[in-house]
MARFI-879179 format. One line per field, with one value per atom (N, C-alpha, C): atom name; residue in three letters; x, y, z; chain; residue number from 1. Coordinates in pm, whole numbers, m for minus. Example, Ala and Ser with C-alpha at 12.3 -4.5 7.8 and 13.67 -1.06 7.14 Angstrom:
! MARFI-879179
atome: (N	CA	C	N	CA	C)
residu: (ALA	ALA	ALA	SER	SER	SER)
px: (1319	1230	1320	1285	1367	1290)
py: (m569	m450	m330	m225	m106	3)
pz: (780	780	780	708	714	787)
chaine: (A	A	A	A	A	A)
num: (1	1	1	2	2	2)
END
This chain:
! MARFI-879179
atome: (N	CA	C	N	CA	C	N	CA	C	N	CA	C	N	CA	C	N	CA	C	N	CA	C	N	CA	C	N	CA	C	N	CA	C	N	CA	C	N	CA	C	N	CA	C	N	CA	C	N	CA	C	N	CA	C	N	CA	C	N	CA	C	N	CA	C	N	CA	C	N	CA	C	N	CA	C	N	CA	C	N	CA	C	N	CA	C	N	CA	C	N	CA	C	N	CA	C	N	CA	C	N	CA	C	N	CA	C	N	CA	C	N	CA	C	N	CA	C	N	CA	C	N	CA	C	N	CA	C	N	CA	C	N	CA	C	N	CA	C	N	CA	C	N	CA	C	N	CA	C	N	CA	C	N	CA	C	N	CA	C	N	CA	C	N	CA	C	N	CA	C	N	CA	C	N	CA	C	N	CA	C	N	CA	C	N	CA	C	N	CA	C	N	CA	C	N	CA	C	N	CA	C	N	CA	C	N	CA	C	N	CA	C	N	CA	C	N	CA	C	N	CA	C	N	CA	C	N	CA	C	N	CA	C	N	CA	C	N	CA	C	N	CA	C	N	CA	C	N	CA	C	N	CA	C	N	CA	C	N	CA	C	N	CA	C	N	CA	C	N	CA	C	N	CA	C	N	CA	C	N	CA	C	N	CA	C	N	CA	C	N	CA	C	N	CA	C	N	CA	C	N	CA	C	N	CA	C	N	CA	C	N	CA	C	N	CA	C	N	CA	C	N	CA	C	N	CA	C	N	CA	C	N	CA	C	N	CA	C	N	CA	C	N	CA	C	N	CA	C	N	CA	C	N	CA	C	N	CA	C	N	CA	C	N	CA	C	N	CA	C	N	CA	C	N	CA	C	N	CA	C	N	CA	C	N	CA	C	N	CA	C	N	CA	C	N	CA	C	N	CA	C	N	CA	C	N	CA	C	N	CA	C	N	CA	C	N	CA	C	N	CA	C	N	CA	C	N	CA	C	N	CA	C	N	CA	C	N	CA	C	N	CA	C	N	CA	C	N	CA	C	N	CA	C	N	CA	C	N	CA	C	N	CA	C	N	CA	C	N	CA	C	N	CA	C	N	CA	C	N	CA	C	N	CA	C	N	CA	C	N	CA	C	N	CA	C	N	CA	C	N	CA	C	N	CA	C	N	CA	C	N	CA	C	N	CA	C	N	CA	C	N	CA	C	N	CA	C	N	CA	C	N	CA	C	N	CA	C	N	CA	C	N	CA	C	N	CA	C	N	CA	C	N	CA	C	N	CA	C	N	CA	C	N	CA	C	N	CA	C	N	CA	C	N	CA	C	N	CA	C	N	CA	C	N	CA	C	N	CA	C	N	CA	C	N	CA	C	N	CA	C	N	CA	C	N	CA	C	N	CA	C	N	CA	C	N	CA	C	N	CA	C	N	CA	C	N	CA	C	N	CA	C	N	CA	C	N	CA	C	N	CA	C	N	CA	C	N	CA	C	N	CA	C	N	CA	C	N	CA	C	N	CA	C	N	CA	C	N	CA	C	N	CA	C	N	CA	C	N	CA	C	N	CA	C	N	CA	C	N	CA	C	N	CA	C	N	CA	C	N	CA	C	N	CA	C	N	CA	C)
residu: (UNK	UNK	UNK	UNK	UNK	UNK	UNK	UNK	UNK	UNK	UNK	UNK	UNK	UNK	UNK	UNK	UNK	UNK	UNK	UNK	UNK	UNK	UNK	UNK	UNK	UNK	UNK	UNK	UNK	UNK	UNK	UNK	UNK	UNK	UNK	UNK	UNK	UNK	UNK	UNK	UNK	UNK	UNK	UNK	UNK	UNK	UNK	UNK	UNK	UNK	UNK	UNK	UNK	UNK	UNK	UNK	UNK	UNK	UNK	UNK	UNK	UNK	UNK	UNK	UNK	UNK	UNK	UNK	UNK	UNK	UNK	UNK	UNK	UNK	UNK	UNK	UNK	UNK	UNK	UNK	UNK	UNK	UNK	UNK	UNK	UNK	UNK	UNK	UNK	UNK	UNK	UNK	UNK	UNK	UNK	UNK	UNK	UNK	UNK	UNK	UNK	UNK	UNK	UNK	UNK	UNK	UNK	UNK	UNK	UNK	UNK	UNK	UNK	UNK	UNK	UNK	UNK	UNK	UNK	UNK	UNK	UNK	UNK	UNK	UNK	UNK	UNK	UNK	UNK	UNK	UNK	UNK	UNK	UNK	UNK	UNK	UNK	UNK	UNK	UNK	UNK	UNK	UNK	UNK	UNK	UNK	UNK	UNK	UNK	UNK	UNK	UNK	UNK	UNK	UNK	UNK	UNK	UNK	UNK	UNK	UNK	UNK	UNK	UNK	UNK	UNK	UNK	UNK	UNK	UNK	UNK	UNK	UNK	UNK	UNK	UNK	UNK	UNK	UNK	UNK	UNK	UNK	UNK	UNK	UNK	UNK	UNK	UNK	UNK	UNK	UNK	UNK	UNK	UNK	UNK	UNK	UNK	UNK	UNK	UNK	UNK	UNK	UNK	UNK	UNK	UNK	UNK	UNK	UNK	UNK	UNK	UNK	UNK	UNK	UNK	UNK	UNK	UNK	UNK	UNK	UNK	UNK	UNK	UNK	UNK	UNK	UNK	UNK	UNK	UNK	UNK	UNK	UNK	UNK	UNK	UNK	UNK	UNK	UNK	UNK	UNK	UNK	UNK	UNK	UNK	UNK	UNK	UNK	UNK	UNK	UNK	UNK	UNK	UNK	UNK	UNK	UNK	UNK	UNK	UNK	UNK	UNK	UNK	UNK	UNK	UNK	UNK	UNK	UNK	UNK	UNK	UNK	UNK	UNK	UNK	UNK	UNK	UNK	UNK	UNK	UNK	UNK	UNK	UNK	UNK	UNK	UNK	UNK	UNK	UNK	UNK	UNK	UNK	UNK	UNK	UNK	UNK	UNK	UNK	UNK	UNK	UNK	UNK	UNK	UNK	UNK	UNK	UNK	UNK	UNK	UNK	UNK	UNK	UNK	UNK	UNK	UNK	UNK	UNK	UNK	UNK	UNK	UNK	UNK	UNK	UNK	UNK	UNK	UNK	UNK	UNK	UNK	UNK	UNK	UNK	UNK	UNK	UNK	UNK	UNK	UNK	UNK	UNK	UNK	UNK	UNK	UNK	UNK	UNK	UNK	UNK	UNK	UNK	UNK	UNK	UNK	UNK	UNK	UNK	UNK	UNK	UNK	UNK	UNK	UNK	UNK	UNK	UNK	UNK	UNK	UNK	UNK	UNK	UNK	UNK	UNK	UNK	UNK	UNK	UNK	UNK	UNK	UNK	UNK	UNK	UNK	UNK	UNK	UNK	UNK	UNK	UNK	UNK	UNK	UNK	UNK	UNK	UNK	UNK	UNK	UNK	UNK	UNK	UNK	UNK	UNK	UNK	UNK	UNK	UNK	UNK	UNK	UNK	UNK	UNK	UNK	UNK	UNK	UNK	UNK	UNK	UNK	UNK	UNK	UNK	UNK	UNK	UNK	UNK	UNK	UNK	UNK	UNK	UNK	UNK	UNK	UNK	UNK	UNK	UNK	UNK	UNK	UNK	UNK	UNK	UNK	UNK	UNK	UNK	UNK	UNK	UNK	UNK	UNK	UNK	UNK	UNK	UNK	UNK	UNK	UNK	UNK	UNK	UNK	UNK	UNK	UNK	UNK	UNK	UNK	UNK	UNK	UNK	UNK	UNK	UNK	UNK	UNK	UNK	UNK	UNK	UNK	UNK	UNK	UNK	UNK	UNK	UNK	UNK	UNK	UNK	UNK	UNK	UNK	UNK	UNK	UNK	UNK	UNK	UNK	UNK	UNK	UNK	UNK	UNK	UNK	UNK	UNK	UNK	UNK	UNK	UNK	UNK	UNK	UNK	UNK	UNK	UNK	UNK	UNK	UNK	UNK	UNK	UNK	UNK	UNK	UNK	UNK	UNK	UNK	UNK	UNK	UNK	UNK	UNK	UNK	UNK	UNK	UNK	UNK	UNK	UNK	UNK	UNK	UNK	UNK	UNK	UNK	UNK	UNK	UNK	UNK	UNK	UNK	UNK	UNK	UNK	UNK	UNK	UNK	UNK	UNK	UNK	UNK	UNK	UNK	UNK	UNK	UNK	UNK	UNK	UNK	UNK	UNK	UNK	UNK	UNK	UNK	UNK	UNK	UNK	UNK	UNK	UNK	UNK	UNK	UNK	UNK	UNK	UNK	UNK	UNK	UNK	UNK	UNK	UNK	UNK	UNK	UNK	UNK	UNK	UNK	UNK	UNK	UNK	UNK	UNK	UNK	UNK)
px: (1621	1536	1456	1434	1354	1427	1529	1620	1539	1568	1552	1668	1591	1641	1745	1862	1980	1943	1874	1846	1709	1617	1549	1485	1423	1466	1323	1361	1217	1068	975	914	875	847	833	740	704	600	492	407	325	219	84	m14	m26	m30	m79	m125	m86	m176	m239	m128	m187	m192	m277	m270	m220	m131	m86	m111	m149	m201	m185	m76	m17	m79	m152	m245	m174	m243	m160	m228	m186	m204	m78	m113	m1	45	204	231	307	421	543	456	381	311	268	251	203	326	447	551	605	590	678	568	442	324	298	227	145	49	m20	m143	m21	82	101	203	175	243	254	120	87	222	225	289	466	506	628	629	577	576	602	550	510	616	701	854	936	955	1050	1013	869	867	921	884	914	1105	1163	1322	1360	1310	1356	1366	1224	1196	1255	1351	1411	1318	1210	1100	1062	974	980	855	793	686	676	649	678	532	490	373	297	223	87	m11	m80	m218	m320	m439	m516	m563	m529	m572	m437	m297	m208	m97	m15	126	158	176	220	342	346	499	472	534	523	695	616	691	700	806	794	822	708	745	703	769	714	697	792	748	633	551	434	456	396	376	250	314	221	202	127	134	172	235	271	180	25	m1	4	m15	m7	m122	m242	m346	m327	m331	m316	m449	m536	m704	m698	m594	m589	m656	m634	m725	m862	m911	m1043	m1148	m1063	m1097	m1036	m923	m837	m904	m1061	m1155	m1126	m1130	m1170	m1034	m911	m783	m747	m806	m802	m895	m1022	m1094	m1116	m1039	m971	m893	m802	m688	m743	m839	m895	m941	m1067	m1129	m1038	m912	m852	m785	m747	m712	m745	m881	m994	m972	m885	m894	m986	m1041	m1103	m1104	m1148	m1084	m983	m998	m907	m763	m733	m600	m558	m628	m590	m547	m421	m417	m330	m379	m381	m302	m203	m151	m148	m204	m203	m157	m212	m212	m285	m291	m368	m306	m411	m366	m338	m443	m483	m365	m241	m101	m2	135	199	286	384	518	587	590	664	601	483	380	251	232	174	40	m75	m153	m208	m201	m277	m404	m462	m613	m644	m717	m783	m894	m974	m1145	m1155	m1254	m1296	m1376	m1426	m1477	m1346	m1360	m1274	m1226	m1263	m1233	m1166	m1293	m1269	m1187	m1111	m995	m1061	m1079	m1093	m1077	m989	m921	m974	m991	m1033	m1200	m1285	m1366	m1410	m1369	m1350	m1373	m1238	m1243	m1371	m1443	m1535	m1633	m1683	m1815	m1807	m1703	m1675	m1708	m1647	m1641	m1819	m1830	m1949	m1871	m1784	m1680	m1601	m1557	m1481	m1353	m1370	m1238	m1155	m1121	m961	m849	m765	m648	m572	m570	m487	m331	m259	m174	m164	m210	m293	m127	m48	107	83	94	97	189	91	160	134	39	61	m65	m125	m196	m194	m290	m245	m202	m95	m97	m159	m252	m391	m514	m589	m750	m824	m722	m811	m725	m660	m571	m692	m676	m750	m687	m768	m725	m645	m726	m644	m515	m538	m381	m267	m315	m184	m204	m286	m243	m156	m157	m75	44	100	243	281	429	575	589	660	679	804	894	948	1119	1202	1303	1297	1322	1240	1127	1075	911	935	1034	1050	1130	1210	1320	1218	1103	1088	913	922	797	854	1032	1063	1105	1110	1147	1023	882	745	722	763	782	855	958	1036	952	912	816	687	635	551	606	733	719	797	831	874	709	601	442	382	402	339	382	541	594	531	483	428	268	213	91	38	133	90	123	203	231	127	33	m77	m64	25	72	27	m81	m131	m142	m161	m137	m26	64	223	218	197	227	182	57	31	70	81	165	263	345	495	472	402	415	328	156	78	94	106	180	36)
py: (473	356	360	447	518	557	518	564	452	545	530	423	303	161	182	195	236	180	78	44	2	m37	m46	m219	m349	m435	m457	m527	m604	m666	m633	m713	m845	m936	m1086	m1102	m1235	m1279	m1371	m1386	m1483	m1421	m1481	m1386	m1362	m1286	m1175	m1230	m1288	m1368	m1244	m1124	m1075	m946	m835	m700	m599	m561	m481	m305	m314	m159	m57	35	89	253	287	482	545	672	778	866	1010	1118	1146	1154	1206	1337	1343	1474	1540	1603	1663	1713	1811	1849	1741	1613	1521	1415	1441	1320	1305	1212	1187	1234	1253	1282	1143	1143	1051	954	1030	1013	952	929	856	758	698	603	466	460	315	330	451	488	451	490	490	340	236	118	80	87	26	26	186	204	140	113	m5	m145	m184	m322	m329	m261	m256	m222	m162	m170	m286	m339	m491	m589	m598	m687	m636	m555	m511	m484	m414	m380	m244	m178	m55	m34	141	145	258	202	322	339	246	250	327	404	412	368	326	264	251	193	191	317	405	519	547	517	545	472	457	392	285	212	46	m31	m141	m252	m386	m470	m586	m620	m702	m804	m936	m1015	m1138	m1111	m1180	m1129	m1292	m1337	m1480	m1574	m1557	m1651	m1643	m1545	m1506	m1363	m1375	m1237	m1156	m1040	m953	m837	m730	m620	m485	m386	m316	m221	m135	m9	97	207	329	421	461	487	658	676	836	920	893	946	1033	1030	1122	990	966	920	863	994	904	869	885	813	686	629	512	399	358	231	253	355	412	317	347	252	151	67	m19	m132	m112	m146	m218	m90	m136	m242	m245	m336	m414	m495	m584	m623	m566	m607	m628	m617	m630	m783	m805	m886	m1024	m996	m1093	m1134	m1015	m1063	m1054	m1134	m1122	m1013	m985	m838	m988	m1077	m1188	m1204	m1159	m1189	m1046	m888	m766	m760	m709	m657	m514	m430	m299	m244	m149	m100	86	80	190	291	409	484	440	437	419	511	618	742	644	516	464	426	375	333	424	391	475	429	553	505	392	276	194	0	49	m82	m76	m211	m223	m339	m336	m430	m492	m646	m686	m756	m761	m781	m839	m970	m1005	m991	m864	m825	m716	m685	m603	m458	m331	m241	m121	m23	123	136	147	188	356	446	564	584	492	550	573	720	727	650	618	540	389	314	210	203	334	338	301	441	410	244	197	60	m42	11	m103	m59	100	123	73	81	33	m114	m183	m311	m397	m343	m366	m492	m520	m604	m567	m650	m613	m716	m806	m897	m957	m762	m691	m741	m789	m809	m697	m651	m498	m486	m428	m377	m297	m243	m75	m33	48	140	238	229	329	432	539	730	807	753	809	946	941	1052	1197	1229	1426	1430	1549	1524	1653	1698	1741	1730	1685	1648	1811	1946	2011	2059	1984	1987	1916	2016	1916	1801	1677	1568	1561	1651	1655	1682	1798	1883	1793	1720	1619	1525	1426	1331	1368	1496	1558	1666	1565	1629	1542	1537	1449	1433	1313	1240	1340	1339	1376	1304	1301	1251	1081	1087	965	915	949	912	776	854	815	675	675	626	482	489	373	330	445	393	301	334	267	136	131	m81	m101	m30	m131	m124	m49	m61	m189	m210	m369	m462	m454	m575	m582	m503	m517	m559	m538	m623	m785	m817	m937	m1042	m935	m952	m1031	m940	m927	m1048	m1112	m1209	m1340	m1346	m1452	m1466	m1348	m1331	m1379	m1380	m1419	m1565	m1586	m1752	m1847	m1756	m1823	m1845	m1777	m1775	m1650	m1598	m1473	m1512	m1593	m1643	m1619	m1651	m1676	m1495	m1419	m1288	m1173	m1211	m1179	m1200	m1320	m1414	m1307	m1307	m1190	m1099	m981	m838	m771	m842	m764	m719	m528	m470	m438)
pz: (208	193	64	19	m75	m189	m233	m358	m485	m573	m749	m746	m840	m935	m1003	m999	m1082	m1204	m1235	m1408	m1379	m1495	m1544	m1605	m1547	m1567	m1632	m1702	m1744	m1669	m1709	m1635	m1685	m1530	m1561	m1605	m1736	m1766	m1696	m1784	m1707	m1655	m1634	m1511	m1431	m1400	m1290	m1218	m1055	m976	m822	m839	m715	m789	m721	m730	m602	m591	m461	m455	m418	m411	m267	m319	m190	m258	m106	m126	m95	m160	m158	m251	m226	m323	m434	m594	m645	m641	m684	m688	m560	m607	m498	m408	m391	m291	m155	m162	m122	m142	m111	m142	27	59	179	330	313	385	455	587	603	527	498	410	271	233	140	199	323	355	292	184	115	m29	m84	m167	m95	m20	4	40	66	117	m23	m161	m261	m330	m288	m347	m290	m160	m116	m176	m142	m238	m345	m423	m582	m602	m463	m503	m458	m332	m309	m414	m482	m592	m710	m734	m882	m972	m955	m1006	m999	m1105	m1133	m1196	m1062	m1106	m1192	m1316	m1420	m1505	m1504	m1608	m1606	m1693	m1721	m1752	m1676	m1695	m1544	m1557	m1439	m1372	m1415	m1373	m1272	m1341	m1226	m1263	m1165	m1230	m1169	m1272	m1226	m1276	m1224	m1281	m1216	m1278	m1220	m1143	m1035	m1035	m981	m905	m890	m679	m653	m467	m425	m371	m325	m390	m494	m620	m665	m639	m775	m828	m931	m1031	m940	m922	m876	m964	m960	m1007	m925	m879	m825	m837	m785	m833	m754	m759	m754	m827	m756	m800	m799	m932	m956	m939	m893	m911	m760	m662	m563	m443	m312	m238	m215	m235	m203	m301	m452	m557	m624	m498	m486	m597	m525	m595	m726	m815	m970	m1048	m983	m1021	m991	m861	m827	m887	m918	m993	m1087	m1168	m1325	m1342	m1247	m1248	m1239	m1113	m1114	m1226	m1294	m1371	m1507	m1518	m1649	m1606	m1486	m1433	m1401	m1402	m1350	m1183	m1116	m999	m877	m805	m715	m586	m522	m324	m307	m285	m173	m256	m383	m447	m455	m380	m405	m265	m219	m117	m97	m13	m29	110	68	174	201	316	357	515	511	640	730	880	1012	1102	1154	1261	1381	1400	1486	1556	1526	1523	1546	1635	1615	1478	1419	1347	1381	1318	1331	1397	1387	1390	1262	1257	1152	1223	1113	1127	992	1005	860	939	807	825	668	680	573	500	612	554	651	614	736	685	789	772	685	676	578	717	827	934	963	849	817	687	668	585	412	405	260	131	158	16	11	131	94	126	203	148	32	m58	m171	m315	m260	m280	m260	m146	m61	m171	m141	m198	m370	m407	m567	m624	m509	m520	m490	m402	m272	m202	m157	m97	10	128	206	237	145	154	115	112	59	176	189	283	251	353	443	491	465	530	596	707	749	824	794	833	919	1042	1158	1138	1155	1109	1240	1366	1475	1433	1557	1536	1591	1578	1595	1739	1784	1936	1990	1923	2007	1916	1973	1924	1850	1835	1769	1650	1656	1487	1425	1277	1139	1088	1132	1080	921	842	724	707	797	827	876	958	1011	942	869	734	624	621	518	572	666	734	691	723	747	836	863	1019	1051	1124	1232	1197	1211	1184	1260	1357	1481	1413	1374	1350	1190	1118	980	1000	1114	1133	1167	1234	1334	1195	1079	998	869	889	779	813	944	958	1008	999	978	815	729	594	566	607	602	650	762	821	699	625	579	441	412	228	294	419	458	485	503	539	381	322	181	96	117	57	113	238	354	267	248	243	54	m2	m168	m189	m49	m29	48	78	137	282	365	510	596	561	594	788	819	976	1021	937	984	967	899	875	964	1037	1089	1277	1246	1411	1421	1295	1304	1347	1277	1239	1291	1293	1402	1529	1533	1668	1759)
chaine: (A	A	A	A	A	A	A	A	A	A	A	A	A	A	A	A	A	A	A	A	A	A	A	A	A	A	A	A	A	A	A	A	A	A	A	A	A	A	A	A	A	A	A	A	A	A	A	A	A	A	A	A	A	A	A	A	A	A	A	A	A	A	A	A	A	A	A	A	A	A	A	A	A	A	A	A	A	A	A	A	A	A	A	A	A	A	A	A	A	A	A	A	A	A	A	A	A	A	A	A	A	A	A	A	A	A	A	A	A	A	A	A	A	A	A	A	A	A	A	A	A	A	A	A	A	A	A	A	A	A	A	A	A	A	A	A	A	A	A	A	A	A	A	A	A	A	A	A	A	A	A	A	A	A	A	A	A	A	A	A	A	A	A	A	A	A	A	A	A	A	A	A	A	A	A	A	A	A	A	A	A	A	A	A	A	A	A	A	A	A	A	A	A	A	A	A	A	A	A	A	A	A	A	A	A	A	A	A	A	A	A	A	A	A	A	A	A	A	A	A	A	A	A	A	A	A	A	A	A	A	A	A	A	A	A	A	A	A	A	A	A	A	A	A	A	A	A	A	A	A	A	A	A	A	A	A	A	A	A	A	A	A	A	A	A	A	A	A	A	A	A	A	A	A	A	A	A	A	A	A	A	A	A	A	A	A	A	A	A	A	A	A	A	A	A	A	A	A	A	A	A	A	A	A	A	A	A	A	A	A	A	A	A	A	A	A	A	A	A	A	A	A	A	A	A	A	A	A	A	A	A	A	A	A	A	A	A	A	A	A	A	A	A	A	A	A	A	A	A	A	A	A	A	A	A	A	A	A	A	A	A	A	A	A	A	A	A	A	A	A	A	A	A	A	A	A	A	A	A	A	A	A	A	A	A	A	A	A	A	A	A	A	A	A	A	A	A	A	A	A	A	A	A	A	A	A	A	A	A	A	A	A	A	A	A	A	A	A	A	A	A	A	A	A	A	A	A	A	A	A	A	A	A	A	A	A	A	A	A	A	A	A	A	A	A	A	A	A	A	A	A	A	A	A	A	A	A	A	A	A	A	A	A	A	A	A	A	A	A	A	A	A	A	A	A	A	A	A	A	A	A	A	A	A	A	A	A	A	A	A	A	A	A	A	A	A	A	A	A	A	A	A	A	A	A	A	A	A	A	A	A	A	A	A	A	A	A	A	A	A	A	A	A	A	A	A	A	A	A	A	A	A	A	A	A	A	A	A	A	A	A	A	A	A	A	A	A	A	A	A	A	A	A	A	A	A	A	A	A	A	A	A	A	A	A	A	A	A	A	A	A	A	A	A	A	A	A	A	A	A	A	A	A	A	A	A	A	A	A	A	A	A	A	A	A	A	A	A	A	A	A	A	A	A	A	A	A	A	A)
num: (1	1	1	2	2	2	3	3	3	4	4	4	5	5	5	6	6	6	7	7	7	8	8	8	9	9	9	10	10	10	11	11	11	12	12	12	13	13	13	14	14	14	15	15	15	16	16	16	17	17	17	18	18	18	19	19	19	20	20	20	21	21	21	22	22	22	23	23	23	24	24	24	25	25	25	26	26	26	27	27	27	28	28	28	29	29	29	30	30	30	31	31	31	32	32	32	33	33	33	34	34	34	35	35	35	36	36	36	37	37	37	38	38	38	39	39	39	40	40	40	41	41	41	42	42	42	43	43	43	44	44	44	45	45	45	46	46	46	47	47	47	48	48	48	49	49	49	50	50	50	51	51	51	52	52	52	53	53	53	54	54	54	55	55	55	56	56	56	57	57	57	58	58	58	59	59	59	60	60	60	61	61	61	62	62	62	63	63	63	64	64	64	65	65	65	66	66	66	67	67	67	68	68	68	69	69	69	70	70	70	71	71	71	72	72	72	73	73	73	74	74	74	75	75	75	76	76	76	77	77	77	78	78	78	79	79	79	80	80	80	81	81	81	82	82	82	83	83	83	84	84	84	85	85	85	86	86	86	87	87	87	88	88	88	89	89	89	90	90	90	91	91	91	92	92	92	93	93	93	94	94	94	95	95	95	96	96	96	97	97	97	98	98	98	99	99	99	100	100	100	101	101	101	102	102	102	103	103	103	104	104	104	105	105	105	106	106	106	107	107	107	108	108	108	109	109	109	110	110	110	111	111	111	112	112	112	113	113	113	114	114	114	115	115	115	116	116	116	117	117	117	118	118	118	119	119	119	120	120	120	121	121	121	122	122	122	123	123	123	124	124	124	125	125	125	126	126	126	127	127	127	128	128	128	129	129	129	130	130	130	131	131	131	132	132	132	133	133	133	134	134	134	135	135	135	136	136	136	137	137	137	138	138	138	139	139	139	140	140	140	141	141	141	142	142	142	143	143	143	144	144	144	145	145	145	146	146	146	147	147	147	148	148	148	149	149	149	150	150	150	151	151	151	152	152	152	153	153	153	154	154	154	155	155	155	156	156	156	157	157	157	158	158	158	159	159	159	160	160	160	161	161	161	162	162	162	163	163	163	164	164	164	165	165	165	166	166	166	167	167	167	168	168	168	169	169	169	170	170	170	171	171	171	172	172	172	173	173	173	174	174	174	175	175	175	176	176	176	177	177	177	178	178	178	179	179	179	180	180	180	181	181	181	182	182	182	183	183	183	184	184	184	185	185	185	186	186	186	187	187	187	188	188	188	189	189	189	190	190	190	191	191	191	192	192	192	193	193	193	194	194	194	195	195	195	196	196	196	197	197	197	198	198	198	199	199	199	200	200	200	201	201	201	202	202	202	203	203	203)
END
């Protein structure tokens, strides 16, 4: 699901109407983890859309492309988690975009593998990274993609410790068609159908 762009395509012109922002930690150590479920979502978008996140800039790596018939930006915030806001930020502000044209996809323990929830505002609801985002911004209405990773299956595991596992063979299997539901979400959602996206996909 996750394979490299056999080529390399241009990106589309024109401005920038959305910013998409899928979390995560950089770096092999942290590839294919829970805790970078926003990241692996961002790589399927970006292969659907023939788009490629290669750039440097924002504090992280980005690309454009075209999802719903608008120009979006693809990022990938290299500042580690729970310094997510620091790259997200930027983008905005180079952007001139508003929290309501950024929407951000990430991890939820709260969920199992393979359900998803969007949300158009709301609290961090713990989650580091869009902490992050909130306290940066002083804003909360960021529209969410929050990707169910299932939580610890005993209460005295370190939460860290199991954000930064790998799912399970089963586990991957049933997180990668809520990964589909969510770039079929995301195309609904830059079209201004965030109802309809949610009617769908909210598990």
């Amino acid at each position: 699901m996750f394979g490299r762009l056999l080529s390399k395509r241009k990106e589309p012109a024109g401005p920038v109407r959305f910013l998409v922002a899928g979390l995560g930690n950089p770096g092999e150590k942290y590839a294919g983890t829970r805790h970078n479920a926003g990241f692996m979502a961002l790589d399927y978008i970006a292969q659907k859309a023939g788009a490629e996140i290669g750039r440097l800039k924002f504090k992280g790596l980005c690309g454009g492309a075209v999802i719903g018939g608008q120009k979006v930006l693809l990022l990938k915030p290299g500042t580690y988690m729970n310094l997510s806001g620091q790259s997200v930020t930027e983008a905005m502000g180079f952007y001139k975009l508003p929290p309501e044209r950024v929407i951000v996809l990430y991890d939820d323990i709260s969920f199992p593998p393979g359900r998803l929830r969007i949300r158009l505002k709301g609290s961090d609801g713990g989650h580091n990274g869009m902490k992050n985002i909130i306290y940066l911004t002083g804003k909360d209405t960021f529209p969410r993609i929050r990707l169910g990773v299932g939580d610890r299956p005993d209460r005295r595991w370190d939460l860290a410790d199991w954000v930064l596992s790998r799912f399970s063979e089963e586990e991957f299997r049933l997180f990668s068609q809520a990964v589909e539901h969510a770039a079929e979400a995301l195309e609904l959602m830059v079209q201004g159908r965030a109802g309809e996206a949610m009617n769908r996909f909210n598990g």
